[in-house]
Every structure is written in structure tokens, then in C-alpha cells.
N, C-alpha and C positions, 0 to 999 in steps of 0.2 A: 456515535458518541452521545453521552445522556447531556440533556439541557437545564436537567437540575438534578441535584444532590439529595433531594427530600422521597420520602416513602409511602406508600400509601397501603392500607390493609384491606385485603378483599374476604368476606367469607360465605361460604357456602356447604351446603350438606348435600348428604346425594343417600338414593336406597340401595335395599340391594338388589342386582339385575337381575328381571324376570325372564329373560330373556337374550340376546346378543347384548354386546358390549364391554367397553374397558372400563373396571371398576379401581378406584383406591380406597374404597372403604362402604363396608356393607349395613343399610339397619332397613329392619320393614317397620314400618308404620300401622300402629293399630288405631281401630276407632271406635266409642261406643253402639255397643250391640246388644247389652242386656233386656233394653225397656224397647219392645215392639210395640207398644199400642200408644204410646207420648204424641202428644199432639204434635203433625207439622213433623214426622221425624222424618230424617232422609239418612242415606248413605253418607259418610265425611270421605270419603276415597273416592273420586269420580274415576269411569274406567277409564284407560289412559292418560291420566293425568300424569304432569313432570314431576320430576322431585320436587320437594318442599319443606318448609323448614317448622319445626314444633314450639308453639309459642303454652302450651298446654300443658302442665306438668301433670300426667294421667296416675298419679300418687299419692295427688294431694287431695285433702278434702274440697270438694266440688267451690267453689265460688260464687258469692250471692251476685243480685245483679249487678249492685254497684262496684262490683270490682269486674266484670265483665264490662259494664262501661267504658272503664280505665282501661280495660287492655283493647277495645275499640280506638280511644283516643292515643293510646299509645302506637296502636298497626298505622294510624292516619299518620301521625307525627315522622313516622320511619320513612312512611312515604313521601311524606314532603320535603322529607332531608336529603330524599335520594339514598336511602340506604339499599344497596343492592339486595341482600339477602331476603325482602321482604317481597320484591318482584316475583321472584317463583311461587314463593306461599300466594300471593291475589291469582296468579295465573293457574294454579290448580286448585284452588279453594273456587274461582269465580269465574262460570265457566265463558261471560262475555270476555275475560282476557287473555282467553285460553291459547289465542293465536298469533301473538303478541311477544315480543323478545324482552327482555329484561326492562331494556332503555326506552321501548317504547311505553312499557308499561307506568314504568317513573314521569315518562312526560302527558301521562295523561290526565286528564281531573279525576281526583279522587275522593268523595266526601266522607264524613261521618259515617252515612247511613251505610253507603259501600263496607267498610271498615267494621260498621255493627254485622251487614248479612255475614263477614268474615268468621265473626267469633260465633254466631249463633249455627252458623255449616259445620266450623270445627266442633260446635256440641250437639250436631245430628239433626238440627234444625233445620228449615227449608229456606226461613227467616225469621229478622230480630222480633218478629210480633208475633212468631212463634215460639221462637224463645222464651221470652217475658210469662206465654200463654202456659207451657207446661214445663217451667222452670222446675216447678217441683217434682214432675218424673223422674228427675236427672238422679242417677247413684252416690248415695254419700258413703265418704268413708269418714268415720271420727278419728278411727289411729293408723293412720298408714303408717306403712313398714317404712324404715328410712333408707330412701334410695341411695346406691351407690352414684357415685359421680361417673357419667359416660361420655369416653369420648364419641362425637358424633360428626365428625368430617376430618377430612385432610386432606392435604393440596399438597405438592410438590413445588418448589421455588427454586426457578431455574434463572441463572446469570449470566445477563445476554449483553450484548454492545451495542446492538441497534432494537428496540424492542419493534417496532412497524415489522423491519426484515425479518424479523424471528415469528409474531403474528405472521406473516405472508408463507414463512415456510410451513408453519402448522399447520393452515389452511390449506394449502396448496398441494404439500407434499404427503401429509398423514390427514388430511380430512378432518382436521378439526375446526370447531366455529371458535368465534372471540365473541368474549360474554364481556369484557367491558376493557379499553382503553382508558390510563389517566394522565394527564398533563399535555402540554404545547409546548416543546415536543415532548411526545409519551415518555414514563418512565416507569411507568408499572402497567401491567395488563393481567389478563386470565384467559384462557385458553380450555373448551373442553371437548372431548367427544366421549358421547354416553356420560356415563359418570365417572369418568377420568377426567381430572383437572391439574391444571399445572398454571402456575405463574410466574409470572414476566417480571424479573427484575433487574430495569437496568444498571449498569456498571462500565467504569470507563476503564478498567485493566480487568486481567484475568482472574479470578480471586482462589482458581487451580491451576496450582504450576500443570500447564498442557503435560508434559513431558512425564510426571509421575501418574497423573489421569489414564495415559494411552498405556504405562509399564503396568498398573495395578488395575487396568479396567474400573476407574472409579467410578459408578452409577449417581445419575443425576437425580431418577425416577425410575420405579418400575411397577408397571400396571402388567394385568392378568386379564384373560378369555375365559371365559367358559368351560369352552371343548376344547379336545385337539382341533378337531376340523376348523373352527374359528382360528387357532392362532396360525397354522398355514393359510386360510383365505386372508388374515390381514398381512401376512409378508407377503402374498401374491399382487396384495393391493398397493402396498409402500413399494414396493419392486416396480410397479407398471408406473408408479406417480413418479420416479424418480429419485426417490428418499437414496440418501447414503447409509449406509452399513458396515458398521464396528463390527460385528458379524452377523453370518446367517444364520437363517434358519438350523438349529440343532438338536440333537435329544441328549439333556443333561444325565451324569449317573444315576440319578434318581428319577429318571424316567419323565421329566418335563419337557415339554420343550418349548425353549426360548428362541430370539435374537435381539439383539443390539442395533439400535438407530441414532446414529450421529448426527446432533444439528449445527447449524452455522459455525458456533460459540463453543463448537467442542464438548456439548454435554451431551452423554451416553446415556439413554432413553431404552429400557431395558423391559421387553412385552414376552410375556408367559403364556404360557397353558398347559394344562394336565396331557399326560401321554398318553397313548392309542389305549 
């Protein structure tokens, strides 16, 4: 049962997968590459870095410094309020917090200067005294094209009765971590594996009738592999952890193939992949 009535919003962005895992939503990241010889210039993508979020609108004309300032005091400010989303952008922009989980990155000291090496890495910099140094290599554009509006993430919001037991089955049963917990006792949470995300929303009645859910197959979420080969080794993997299943392993007429995973709370969790 929830212990409070209130809601809480979590957000987050994800790329697209270079490799194995559950994606809901795909974008790659680019990063200044036209000026090699700029003082102090580095890579802004370190390899293997997590997803991260774009505080940079790569459209606009470049920003003098005093407005990179501001958006230094503005990364500090996020951090100090505990905004989650700004945890992954420090943990792939900076690579001493690279090893680090959301909540510890939030609990740790974070200063200005931290926050300046942030924006000057995201402008190819090594750092902010680099930055400053060849500010003016940096690409101007006078009339940018006006950008379409993109969406850039999305999560699945799933309604649970207990959110702890619902976190314990996602961990437990489909291998996924909790990226953050909220309230005494919880009542919202997030849950991801790879870049599949879903959130924890609790609720003290059903808010789908069970009984039309199980006749029409209503779908909670449904996340996608790669390969064929990926989406049999993940129902080999939920089959060994013990996960229930709405159904198996199948090859739709259009040649996918799916299955269906049932959690506690009756939401049917719905994992894909392309066929042979």
C-alpha cells in the first residue's frame, strides 16, 4: 500500500545502443570536431562513457563566456538540488565520477570549478583555462537553421501496490538496477537495464480492470534487442531467474519475435527482436 498520495518526476535520456541491450528510445550524440589544432582540445565523448544528458544546443550560435559561466552555475545549482538527471551528464563528462551511481554522485562535493571543467569538456576543452584560452577557435554560426523540437527520452510508467516489491522483482527477476527511490515509504521509483527504463508508480487500487488487461493483452511497456539471438538469450535469462510469463517466446506474422512478462501488479511487459 502507498504511504502517501503525492508524485514525484524523474527524468532521463538514454543513446542509442552500440551494442547489446533494451532500448526505448534511440539518439547518438555528436561533439565538436571541426577545429583540430584549438588550444587544449580534447574528445567531448570519452570511450565508454554512460548515457548523458545535452545541456548544449549545437544550433545555436556558440556562447560567449559569460553565458558559459551561467550555464557552469546553473550544472552546480542542479547539483545541489539533487536533480537526478544531471548525475549521468558529471559521470560521463568527468571521468573521476565515472564509477559512481547517480546518488552517490549527488552526495558528493561539487564546486564551481568541477561544473566550469563540465562545460569547457562539453566544448572540446580539456579545461576551463582552456576554454577561456581558445575560446575563439570555437565555430560560429550567425543564422542557424531553426531547429525542430526533439523528443529525447522516454520511460514507461508502470502502477504498482507495493513499489520496494515491484524494485525487488526487477532486480531479481529481470536484472535490472534502481536508479533512484522516493519517499518513507517509497512511492515513486525508476528502474533500468541498459537503456530501458521504466517507473515505479505507486497506487492503492488497480487503475486496469485485471480482467480486460488479461482478455485484450494490454501492454504496460514494451522494450526491443538488437538481434534475434539477444531476444532468446534474454527469455533464456528471465526463464532461469524465475520471471512469469503472459507468453513465450514466439515469432509474430511479421516475423519478430517477441514474449510477454508479467509483474506482481499484473502489468504485461512486452520484449522484442527482429527475426532470424
Amino acid at each position: 500500500m502507498c504511504g502517501c498520495a503525492a508524485t514525484a518526476a524523474a527524468t532521463s535520456l538514454t543513446h542509442k545502443p552500440r551494442g547489446r541491450g533494451l532500448v526505448l528510445v534511440a539518439r547518438r550524440r555528436r561533439s565538436w570536431h571541426s577545429v583540430g589544432a584549438a588550444v587544449g582540445r580534447i574528445g567531448a565523448n570519452a570511450e565508454g562513457a554512460k548515457p548523458t544528458y545535452e545541456t548544449v544546443n549545437r544550433n545555436a550560435p556558440m556562447p560567449n563566456l559569460e553565458n558559459l559561466k551561467k550555464q557552469a552555475k546553473l550544472i552546480q545549482r542542479w547539483h545541489r538540488e539533487r536533480y537526478y538527471p544531471v548525475a549521468a551528464q558529471i559521470r560521463t563528462i568527468l571521468p573521476r565520477f565515472r564509477h559512481l551511481s547517480d546518488g552517490e554522485i549527488l552526495a558528493q562535493s561539487f564546486k564551481l570549478s568541477d561544473a566550469q571543467e563540465m562545460v569547457a569538456r562539453q566544448a572540446g576543452f580539456e579545461s576551463w583555462q582552456a576554454l577561456k584560452s581558445g575560446i575563439d577557435t570555437m565555430p560560429q554560426q550567425t543564422k542557424p537553421a531553426r531547429a525542430k523540437a526533439g523528443i529525447s527520452m522516454t520511460a514507461a510508467q508502470l502502477f504498482v501496490a507495493d513499489v520496494k516489491a515491484s524494485c525487488a522483482f526487477f532486480t531479481e527477476k529481470l536484472g535490472f538496477s534502481i536508479v533512484f527511490i522516493y519517499g518513507e515509504p517509497p512511492f515513486y521509483a525508476q528502474v533500468r537495464r541498459d537503456n530501458g527504463l521504466l517507473n515505479l508508480r505507486c497506487m492503492d487500487r488497480p487503475v486496469i480492470d485485471p480482467a480486460l488487461r488479461e482478455r485484450e493483452s494490454l501492454l504496460s511497456a514494451d522494450m526491443g534487442v538488437n538481434t534475434h539471438e539477444e531476444i532468446k538469450q534474454l527469455f533464456l535469462e528471465f526463464q532461469a531467474r524465475g520471471a512469469t510469463f503472459f507468453q513465450t517466446l514466439k515469432k509474430t506474422p511479421w516475423g519478430a519475435k517477441n514474449f510477454i512478462v508479467k509483474d506482481p501488479d499484473g502489468n504485461l511487459l512486452l520484449f522484442a527482436g527482429p527475426g532470424e
